[in-house]
C-alpha positions in Angstrom: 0.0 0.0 0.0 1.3 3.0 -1.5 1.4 6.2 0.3 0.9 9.4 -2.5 2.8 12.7 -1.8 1.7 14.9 -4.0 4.1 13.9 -7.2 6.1 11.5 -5.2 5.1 7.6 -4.7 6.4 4.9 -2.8 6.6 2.0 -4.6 8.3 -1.8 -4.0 11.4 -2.1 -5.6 14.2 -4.6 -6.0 17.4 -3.3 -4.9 20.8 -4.5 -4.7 22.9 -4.2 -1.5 26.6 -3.3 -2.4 29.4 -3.4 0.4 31.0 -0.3 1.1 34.1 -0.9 -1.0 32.7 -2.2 -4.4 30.1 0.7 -3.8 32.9 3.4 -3.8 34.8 1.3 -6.7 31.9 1.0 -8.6 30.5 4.9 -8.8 33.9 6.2 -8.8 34.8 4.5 -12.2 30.9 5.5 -13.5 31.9 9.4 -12.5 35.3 9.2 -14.1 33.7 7.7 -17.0 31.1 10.5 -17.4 33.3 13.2 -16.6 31.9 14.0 -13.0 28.8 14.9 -14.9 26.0 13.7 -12.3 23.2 14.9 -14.8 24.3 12.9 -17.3 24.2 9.6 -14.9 20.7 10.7 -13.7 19.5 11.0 -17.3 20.9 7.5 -18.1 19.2 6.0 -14.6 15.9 8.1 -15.5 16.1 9.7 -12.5 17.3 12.7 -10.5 20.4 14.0 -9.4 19.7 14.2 -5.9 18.9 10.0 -6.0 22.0 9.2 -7.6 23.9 11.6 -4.9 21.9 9.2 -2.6 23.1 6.1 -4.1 27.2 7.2 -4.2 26.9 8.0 -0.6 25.0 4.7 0.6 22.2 6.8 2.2 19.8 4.4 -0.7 20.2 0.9 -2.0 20.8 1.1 -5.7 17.6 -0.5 -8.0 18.9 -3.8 -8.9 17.1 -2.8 -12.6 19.3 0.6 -12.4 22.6 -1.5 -11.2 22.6 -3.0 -14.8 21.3 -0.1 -17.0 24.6 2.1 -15.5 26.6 -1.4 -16.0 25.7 -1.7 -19.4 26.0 1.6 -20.9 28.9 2.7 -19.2 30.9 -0.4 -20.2 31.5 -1.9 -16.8 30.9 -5.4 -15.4 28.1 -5.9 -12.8 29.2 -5.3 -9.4 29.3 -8.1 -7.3 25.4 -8.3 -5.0 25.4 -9.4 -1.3 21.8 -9.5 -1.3 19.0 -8.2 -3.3 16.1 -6.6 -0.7 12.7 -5.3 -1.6 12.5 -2.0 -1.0 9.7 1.0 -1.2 11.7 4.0 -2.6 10.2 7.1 -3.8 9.8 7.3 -7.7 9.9 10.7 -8.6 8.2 11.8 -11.8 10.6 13.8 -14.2 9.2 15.8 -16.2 9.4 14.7 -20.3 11.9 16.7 -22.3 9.7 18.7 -24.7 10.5 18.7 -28.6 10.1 21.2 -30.9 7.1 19.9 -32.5 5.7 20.0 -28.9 6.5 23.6 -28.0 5.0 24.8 -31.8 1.8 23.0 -30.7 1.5 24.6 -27.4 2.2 28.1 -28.7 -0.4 27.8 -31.6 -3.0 26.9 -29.3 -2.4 29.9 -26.6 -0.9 32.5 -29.0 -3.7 34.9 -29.5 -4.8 35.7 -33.3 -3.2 38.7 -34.9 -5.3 41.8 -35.0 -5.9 43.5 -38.3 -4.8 46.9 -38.9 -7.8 48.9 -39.8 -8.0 50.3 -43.0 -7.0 53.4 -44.2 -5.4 54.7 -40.7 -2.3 54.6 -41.5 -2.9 56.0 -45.2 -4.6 59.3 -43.4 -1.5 59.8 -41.7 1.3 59.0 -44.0 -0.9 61.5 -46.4 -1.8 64.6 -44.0 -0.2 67.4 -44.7 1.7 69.3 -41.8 -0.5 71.8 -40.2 0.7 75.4 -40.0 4.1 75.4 -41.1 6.3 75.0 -44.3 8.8 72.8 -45.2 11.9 73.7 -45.0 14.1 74.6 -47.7 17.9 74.5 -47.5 19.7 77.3 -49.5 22.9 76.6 -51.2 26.0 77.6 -49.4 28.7 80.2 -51.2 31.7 77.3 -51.5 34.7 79.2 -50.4 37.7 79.2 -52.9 40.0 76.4 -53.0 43.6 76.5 -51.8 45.8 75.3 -54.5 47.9 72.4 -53.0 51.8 73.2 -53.5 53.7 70.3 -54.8 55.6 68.5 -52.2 58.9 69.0 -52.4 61.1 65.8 -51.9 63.1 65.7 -48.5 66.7 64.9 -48.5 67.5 62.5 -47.0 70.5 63.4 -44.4 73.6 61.9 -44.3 74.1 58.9 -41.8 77.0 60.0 -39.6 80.0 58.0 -40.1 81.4 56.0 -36.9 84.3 56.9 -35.8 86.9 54.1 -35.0 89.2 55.0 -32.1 92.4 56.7 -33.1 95.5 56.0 -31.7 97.5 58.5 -30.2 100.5 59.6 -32.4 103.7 58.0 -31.0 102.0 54.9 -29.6 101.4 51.3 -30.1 98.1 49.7 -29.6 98.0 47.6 -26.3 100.0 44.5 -25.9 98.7 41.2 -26.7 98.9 38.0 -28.2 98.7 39.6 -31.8 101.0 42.0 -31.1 103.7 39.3 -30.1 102.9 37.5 -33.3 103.8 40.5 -35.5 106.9 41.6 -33.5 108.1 38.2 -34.1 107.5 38.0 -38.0 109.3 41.6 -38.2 112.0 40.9 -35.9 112.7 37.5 -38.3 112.0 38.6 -41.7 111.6 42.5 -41.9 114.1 45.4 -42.3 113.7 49.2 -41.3 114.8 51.5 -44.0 114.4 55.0 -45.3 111.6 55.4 -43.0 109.5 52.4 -43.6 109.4 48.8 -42.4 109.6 45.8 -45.3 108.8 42.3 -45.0 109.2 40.0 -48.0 107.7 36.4 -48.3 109.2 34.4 -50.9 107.7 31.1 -52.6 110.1 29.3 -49.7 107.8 31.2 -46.9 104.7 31.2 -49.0 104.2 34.9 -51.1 100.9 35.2 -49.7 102.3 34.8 -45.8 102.6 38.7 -47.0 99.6 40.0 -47.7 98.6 37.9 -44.1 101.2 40.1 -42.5 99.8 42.8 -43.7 96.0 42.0 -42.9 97.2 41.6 -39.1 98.9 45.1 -39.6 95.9 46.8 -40.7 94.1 45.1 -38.0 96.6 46.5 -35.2 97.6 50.1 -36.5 94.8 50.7 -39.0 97.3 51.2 -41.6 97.1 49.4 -44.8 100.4 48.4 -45.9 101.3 48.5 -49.7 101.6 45.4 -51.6 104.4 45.1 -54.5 105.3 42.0 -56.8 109.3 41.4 -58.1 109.8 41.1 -61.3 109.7 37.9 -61.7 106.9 37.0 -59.9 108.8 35.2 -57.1 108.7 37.3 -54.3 105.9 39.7 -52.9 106.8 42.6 -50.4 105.0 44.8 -48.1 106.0 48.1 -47.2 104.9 50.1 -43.6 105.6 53.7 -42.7 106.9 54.0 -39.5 105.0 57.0 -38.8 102.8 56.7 -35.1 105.1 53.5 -34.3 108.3 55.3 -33.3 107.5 54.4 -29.2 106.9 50.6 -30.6 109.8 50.1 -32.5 112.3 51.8 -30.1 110.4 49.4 -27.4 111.0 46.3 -29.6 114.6 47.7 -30.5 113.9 47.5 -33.7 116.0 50.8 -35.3 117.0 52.0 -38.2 118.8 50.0 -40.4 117.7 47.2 -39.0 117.8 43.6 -40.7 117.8 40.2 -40.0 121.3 39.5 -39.2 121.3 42.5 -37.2 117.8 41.9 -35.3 117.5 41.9 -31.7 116.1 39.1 -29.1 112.4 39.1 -27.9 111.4 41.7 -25.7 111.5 41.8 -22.2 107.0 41.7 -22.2 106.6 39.3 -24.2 108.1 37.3 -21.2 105.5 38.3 -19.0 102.7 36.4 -20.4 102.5 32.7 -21.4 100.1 33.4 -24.6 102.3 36.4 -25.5 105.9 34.3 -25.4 104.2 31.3 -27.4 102.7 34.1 -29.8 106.1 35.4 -30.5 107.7 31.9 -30.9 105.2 31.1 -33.5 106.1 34.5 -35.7 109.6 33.5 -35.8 109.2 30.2 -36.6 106.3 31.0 -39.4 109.3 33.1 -40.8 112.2 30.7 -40.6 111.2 27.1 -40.4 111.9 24.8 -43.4 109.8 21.7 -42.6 111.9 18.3 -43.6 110.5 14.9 -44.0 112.7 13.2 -40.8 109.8 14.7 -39.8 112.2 18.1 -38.4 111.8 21.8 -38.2 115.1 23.7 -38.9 114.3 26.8 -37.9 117.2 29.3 -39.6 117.7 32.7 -37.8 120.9 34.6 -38.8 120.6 36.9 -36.3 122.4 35.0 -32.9 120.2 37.2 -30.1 117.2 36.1 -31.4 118.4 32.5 -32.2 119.5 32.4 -28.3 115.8 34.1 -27.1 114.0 31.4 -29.4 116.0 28.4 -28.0 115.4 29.5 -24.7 111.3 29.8 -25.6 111.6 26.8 -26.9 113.4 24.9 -24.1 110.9 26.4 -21.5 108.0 24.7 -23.4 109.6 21.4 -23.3 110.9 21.4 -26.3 114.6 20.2 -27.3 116.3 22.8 -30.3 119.7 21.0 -31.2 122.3 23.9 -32.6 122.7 22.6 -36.4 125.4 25.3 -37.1 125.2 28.1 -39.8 122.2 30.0 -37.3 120.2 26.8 -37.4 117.6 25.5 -34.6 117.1 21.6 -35.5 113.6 20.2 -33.6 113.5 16.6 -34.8 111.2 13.7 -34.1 108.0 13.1 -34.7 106.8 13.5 -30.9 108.9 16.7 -30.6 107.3 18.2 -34.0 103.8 17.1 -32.8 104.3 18.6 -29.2 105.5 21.7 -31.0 102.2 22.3 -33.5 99.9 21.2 -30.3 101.7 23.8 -28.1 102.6 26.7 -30.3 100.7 25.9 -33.6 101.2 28.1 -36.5 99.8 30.9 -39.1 102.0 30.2 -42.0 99.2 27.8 -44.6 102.1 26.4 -46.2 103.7 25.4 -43.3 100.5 24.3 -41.9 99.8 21.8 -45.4 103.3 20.6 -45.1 103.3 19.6 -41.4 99.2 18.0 -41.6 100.3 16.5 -45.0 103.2 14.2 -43.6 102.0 13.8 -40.0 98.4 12.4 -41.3 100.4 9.9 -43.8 99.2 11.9 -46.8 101.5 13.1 -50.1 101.7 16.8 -50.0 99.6 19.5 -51.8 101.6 20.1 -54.6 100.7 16.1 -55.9 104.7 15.1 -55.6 104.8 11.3 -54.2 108.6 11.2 -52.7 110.3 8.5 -53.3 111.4 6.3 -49.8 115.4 7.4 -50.5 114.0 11.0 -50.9 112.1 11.4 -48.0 115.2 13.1 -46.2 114.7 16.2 -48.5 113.8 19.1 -47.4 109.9 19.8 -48.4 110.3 23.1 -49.9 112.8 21.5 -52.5 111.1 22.5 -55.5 110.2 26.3 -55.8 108.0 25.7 -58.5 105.7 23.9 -56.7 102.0 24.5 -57.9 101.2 24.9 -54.0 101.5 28.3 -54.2 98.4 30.4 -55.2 98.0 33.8 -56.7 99.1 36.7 -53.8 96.1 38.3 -52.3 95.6 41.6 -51.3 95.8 43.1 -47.5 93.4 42.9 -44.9 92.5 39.9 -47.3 91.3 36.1 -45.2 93.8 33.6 -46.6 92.0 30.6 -45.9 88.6 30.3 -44.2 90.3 28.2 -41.4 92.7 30.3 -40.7 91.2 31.8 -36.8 91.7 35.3 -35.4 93.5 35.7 -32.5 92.1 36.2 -29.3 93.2 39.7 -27.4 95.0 38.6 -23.8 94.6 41.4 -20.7 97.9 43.3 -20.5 97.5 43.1 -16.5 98.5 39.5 -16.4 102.4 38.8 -15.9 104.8 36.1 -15.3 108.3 37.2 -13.9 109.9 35.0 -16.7 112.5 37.0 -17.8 115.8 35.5 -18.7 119.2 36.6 -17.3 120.2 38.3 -20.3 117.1 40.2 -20.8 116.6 38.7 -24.3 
């Protein structure tokens, strides 16, 4: 026996009773499944929200019928059932979803008919004429005259101001660095002061365009180009300097007038100081004066016997043994004294670069000569036609696209390395 409460009903129903934990299991999947959407579990159940809140808290026994509809359209296996019980739950009556057919009908029936316009009302008023005034009539306006537009005259355009590149003061060097060291050892081996001017000359035996590389670094130091001039017969290229704005330099470097290589004196006292600056400095006399030989061997010629004594010295405080081969020659021989050399100081010169990679990586030189196993004591620059060498190139021009700047080292660093005879 039913008792009716208003548009509620208690009615017998089958339900299933869940333990606690497959309850919780059970819902909690269902909710993931529908996104935490309760309405849409209600909709599915045919019932409301507030009975399915019921059932995930425990508060009502789920209808056994209900258990298997969620079950089944959620994709889930029936729960197991410790008991089924009959029940009297509350059915609550939710309302049918209307459709649009549905809605149409109900607004036909209480949508009240359209009332007529009657005739000729509106007619009268679109047609009565306005009482007691006149229209209004707008009188033309005098135009005023027009201002003849001037032609627009095209702006110039302003020169961009040029940036000025920091000058050096007249008299002095730029600062010291690794560069610097490089360059002071390529003049001190190779170069001669006369008449003013400082010239270095790179023949076929150096490589012709070791010039025009000296002369890109010099640009780079003093912003000075120095001028580039061909012998006669097309064996040597020169490069000429003014020694105007470098007197301080030279006269630091004791490089004086009249100056030459026999005559040239050892390194100079700061290129001791720094470890980057002394190894710079070994590398530009060497890149000079080095004739590489297939023992493997680097015999290193200086004709001048201070510098020969400062580069031995250099060379002995790297670790590396220079034998006296007589006639101003430094002899490093030995594979593993040549290697230790390139790895340690390294070098700018290409040719002397090619030769050394060439032979060391077990490949026949540039130049496409194979030399014969009782030649391979000559010396590699034996042929001074070789078709290694290219056309010279200009100043301030890259040799080769591998060939890397160098790096600028702070002048406050210093090593007390000076030797006795302040070479």
């Amino acid at each position: 026996m039913g008792i009716l409460r208003k548009t509620e009903e208690l009615l017998p129903v089958t339900c299933a009773v869940l333990a606690e934990d497959v309850r919780q299991d059970f819902f909690s999947e269902i909710r993931k499944r529908a996104s935490g959407n309760l309405g849409r579990i209600a909709l599915i159940a045919d019932t409301t929200t507030s009975v399915v809140s019921d059932w995930i808290s425990g508060r009502k026994n789920v209808p056994y019928h209900s258990l298997q509809v969620l079950s089944r359209e959620f994709g889930l296996e029936p729960p197991p059932v410790s008991e089924l019980r009959r029940e009297l739950q509350e059915v609550v009556h939710t309302p049918k979803a209307r459709t649009a057919s549905d809605i149409k009908a109900e607004l036909g029936e209480e949508r009240r008919p359209r009332r007529e316009p009657r005739e000729g009302r509106g007619r009268e008023r679109r047609e009565r004429p306005h009482a007691g005034r006149q229209p209004h009539k707008r009188e033309p306006q005098a135009q005023a005259p027009r201002r003849e537009r001037r032609p627009r005259q095209p702006q110039q355009k302003s020169p961009r101001p040029r940036r000025e590149e920091p000058r050096q003061e007249p008299g002095k060097g730029p600062k010291l660095s690794a560069e610097l060291a490089y360059w002071t050892g390529v003049v001190l081996a190779g170069g001669r002061r006369q008449a003013g001017e400082i010239y270095f000359s790179a023949d076929r035996r150096v490589g012709q365009n070791f010039a025009s590389t000296w002369g890109g670094l010099t640009s780079k130091l003093f912003r000075v180009k120095p001028s580039l001039s061909m012998s006669a017969d097309h064996k040597v290229q020169t490069a000429s300097l003014p020694v105007a704005g470098l007197e301080e330099l030279l006269s630091r470097i004791e490089f004086q007038e009249g100056t030459e290589p026999p005559t040239a004196p050892g390194a100079p006292r700061w290129t001791w100081s720094n470890p980057e600056w002394k190894a710079a400095f070994l590398r530009g006399v060497v890149d000079v004066c080095c004739h590489f030989t297939r023992t493997p061997a680097l015999r290193i010629v200086i004709p001048s016997e201070r510098l020969r004594r400062s580069v031995q010295k250099i060379l002995a405080s790297i670790g590396i043994d220079a034998k006296d081969g007589g006639q101003g020659e430094l002899c490093v021989e030995g594979r593993e004294a040549v290697e230790k050399y390139l790895q340690s100081v390294g070098t700018e010169n290409l040719k002397l670069r090619d030769q050394t990679k060439a032979f060391l990586r077990g490949r026949p030189p540039r130049d496409g000569t194979q030399a014969r196993p009782e030649a391979r004591e000559a010396p590699a620059d034996a042929d001074p036609e070789a078709s290694h060498d290219e056309e010279p190139r200009e100043a301030g021009e890259s040799a080769e696209p591998e060939t890397a700047a160098f790096g600028e080292v702070d002048d406050e660093s210093s090593e007390d390395a000076v030797p006795a005879d302040g070479e």
